[in-house]
C-alpha atoms as one frame of an Amber mdcrd trajectory, in Angstrom:
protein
-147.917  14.210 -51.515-147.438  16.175 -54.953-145.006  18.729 -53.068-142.980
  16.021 -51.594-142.872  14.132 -54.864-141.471  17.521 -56.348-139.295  18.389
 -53.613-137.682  14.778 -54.492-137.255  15.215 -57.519-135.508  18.631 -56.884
-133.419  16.980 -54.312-132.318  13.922 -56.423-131.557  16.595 -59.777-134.357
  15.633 -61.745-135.557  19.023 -61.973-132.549  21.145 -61.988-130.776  18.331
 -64.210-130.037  20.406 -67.388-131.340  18.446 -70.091-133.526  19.019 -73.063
-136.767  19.237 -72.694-137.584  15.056 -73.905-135.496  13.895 -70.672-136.197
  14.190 -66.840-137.950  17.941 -67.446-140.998  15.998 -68.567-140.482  13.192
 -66.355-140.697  15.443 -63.252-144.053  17.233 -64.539-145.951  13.999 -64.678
-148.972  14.486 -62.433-148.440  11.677 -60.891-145.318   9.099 -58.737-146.750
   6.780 -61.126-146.331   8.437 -64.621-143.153   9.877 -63.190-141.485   6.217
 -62.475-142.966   5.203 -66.130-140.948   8.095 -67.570-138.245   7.394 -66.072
-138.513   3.955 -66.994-138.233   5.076 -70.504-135.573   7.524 -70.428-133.553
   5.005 -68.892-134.333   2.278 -71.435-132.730   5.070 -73.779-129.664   5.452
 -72.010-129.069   1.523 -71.260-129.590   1.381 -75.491-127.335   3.354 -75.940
-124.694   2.288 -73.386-125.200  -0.989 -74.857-124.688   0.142 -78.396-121.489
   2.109 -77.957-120.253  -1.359 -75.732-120.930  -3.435 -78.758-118.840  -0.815
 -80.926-115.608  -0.282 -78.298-115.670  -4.474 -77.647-115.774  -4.402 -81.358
-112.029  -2.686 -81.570-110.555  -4.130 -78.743-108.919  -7.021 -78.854-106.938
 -10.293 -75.897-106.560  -8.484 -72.882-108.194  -5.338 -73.634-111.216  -6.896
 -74.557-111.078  -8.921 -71.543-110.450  -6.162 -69.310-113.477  -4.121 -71.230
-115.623  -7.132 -70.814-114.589  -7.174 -66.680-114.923  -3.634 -66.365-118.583
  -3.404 -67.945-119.833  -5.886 -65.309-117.945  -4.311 -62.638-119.681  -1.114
 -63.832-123.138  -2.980 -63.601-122.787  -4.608 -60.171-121.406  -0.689 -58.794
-124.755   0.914 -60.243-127.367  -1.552 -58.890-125.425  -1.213 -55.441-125.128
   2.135 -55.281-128.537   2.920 -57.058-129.873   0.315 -54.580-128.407   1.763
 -51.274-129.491   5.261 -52.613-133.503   3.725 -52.717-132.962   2.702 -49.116
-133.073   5.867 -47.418-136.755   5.533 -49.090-137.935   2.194 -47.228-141.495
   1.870 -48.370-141.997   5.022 -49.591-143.168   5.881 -53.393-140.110   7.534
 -53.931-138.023   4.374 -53.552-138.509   3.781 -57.411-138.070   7.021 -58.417
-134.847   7.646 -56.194-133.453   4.739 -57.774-134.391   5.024 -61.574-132.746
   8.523 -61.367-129.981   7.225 -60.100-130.034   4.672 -62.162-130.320   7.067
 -65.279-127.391   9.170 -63.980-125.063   6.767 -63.753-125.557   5.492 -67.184
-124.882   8.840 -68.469-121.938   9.366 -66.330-120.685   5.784 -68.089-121.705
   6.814 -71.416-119.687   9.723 -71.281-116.755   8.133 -69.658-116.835   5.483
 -72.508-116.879   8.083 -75.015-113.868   9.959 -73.368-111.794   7.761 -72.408
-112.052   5.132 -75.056-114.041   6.408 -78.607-110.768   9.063 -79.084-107.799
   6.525 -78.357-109.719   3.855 -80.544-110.573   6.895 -83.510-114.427   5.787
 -83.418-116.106   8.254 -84.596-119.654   8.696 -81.831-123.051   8.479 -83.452
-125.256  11.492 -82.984-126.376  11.637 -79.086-130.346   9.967 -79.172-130.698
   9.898 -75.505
């Protein structure tokens, strides 16, 4: 079960993801499919903090319509990543690597968001991004 636990992880980036060593590298050398969905847990706790902080900021400078259209495009963005995170943890049905399939997907689609927040909106709004935590 440990080599098909790894070879999932491989398979859905968690291994070859480059990160630093805090993010999925230790998540994918828990011992165990427990410990590794706890980990991943975390790191996406981090992520979703973070998400949410640079939200509150952007919201902050935008203003009618834009803020509107921020507001519809952050929920938009919420109900795409449970579906797609959730259809991605179906190829898994009742396996241990349902939660783990999702939470990484999960994970990487909050980065992906993160950094499409930060590109498309921090520079055109001259917010200035707080150092990277996550």
């Amino acid at each position: 079960m440990k080599l098909l636990t790894r070879l999932a992880l491989a398979a859905a980036g968690i291994l070859s993801f480059g990160v630093p060593a805090t993010g999925r590298a230790d998540c994918a050398s828990a011992p165990t499919t427990a410990e590794i969905v706890t980990c991943l847990q975390r790191e996406l706790a981090g992520h979703e903090e973070t998400l949410a902080d640079l939200a509150s900021r952007l919201e902050a400078r935008l203003q009618g319509d834009r803020a509107l259209l921020f507001k519809n495009a952050s929920y938009a963005f919420q109900g795409f990543r449970f579906a797609s995170c959730s259809s991605a943890r179906s190829l898994y049905p009742n396996g241990s690597m349902a939660p783990v399939v999702f939470l990484q997907c999960m994970t990487s689609t909050t980065e992906w968001r993160i950094r499409e927040l930060r590109t498309t909106y921090e520079e055109a709004l001259e917010i200035t991004a707080p150092p990277d935590s996550g």
